[in-house]
C-alpha positions, -999 to 999 in steps of 0.1 A, spaced: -558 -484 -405 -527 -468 -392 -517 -436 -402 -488 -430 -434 -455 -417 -416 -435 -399 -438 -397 -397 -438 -383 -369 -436 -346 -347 -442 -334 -323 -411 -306 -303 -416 -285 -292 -387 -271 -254 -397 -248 -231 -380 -270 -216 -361 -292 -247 -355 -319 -272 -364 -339 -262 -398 -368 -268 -412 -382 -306 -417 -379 -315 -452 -408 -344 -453 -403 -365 -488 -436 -362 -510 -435 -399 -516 -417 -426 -493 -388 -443 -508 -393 -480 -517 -360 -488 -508 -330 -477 -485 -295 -490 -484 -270 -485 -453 -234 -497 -459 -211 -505 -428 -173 -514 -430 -143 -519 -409 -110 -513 -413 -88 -546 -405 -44 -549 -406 -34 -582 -410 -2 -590 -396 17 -618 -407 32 -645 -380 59 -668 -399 44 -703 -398 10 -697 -396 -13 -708 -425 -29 -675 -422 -24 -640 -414 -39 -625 -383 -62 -600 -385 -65 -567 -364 -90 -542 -356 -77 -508 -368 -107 -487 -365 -152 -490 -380 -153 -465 -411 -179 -445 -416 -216 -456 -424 -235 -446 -460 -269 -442 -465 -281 -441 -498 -315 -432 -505 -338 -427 -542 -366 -402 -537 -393 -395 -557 -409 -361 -565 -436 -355 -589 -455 -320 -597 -483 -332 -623 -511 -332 -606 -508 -296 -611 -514 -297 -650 -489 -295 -674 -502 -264 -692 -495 -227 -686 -504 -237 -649 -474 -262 -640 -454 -262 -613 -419 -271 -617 -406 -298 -598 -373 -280 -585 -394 -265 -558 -394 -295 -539 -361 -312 -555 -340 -276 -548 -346 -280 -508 -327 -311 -511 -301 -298 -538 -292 -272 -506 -281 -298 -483 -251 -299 -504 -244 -263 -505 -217 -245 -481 -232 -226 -455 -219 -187 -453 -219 -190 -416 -205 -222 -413 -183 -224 -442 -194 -259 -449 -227 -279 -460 -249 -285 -428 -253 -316 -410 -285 -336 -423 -306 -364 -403 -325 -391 -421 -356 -400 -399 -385 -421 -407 -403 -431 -375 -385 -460 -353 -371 -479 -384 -339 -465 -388 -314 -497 -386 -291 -493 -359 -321 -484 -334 -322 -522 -312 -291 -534 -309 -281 -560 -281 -264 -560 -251 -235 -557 -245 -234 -525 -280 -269 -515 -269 -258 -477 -263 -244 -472 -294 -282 -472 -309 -299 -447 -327 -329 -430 -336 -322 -419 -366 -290 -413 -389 -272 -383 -388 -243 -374 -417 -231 -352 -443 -244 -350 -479 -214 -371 -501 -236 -368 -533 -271 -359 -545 -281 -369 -584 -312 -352 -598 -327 -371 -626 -360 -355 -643 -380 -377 -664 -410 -354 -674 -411 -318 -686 -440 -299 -697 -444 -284 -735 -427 -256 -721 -398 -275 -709 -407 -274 -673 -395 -298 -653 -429 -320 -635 -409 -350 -622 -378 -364 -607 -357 -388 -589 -332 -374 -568 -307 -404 -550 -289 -390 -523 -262 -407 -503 -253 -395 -470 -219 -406 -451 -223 -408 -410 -209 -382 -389 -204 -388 -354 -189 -361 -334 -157 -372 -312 -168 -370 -279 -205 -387 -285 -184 -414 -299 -162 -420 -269 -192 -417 -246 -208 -441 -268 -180 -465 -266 -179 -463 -232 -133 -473 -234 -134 -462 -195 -117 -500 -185 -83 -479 -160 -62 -509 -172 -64 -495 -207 -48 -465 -225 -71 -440 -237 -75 -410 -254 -91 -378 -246 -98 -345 -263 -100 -318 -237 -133 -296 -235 -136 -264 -218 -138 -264 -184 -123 -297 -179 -97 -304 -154 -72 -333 -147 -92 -347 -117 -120 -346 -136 -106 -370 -166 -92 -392 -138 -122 -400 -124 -141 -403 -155 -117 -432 -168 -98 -443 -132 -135 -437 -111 -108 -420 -87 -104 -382 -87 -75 -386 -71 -54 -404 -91 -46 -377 -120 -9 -374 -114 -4 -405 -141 -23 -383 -164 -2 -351 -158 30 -378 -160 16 -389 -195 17 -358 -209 44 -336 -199 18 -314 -178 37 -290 -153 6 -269 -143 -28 -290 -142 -44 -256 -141 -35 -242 -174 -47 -271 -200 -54 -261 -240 -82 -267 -250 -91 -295 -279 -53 -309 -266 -58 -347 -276 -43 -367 -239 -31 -398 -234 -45 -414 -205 -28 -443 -192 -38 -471 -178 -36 -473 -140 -19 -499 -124 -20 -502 -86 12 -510 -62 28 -540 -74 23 -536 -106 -14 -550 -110 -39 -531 -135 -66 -519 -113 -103 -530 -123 
């Protein structure tokens, strides 16, 4: 018989990783919702519009968890369920240190969906989701005499966060006939970037151009760069 995994909640604080938060029971069900943001643009003529890629919002996971404190009694000796249910409840809190709730991830062994994707999207897998809390709902169904609460279902939905630069590394955009663009991170310089999207150190003089750069050695860091695409004597995009 193979052994029960259980899934489990880990928030991502300030200051780092917290502890595990394992459910008491696994959910029976859990929803992820994925959309895209399209533009239709209208050509005179046609019997319908065009449509455009604007940009993949952001994924939801919505999850019902069950917590139960019972088996505990429900006399002078019970247990109130918020022990377990309040550990959750603080994934929506603001952090002191951080001035915001943490990051949570959602794991539960290799069965996240998203994890086996095909070629050619294959990096963009995952082994687990990772977002911020967008709403948790307590709903307690059983008190004791003494208006303890024994049992619950809390349904918590988490919205996917991605950070910029795992995205773009992800996506992979590094095609030098294309426009892209960068956020700059310390320590990065302008030969660096060039050969990141061109594969040629060399050629960071169309980034400079791009930008109004006078000094490649004094760059702001965070400054969001346009790097163009490289074209190659005669006018050809280079490959």
């Amino acid at each position: 018989m193979s052994e029960l995994v259980k899934a489990a909640l880990i928030p991502i604080w300030s200051d780092g990783q917290g502890d595990r938060i394992e459910v008491q029971f696994n959910p029976a069900e859990l929803s992820i919702d994925k959309g895209v943001q399209l533009a239709e643009i209208g050509i005179p003529g046609l019997f319908a519009p065009l449509q455009q890629f604007v940009r993949g919002q952001a994924e939801r996971l919505t999850v019902e968890l069950f917590f139960d404190t019972t088996e505990d009694g429900m006399g002078e000796e019970a247990a109130s369920v918020t022990r377990l249910t309040d550990r959750v409840y603080a994934l929506a809190r603001v952090e002191p240190n951080g001035h915001a709730p943490p990051r949570v991830q959602f794991a539960w062994g290799e069965t996240i969906p998203g994890r086996h994707l095909p070629s050619p999207v294959e990096n963009q897998g995952r082994e687990l989701f990772e977002g911020v809390v967008e709403s948790i709902k307590h709903r307690f169904t059983l008190f004791s005499p003494r208006g303890i609460p024994l049992r619950a279902t809390v349904t918590l939905a988490l919205r996917e966060f991605v950070p910029l630069q795992d995205q773009l590394d992800q996506l992979n955009l590094s095609s030098p006939d294309r426009t892209h663009a960068h956020v700059l991170e310390q320590g990065e310089t302008l030969d660096r970037l060039a050969h990141r999207h061109y594969r040629r150190s060399g050629e960071w003089r169309p980034i400079a151009r791009a930008n109004g750069i006078a000094d490649p050695r004094r760059l702001q860091v965070g400054r969001v760069l346009r790097v163009p695409a490289l074209t190659l004597p005669g006018g050809q995009p280079a490959s």
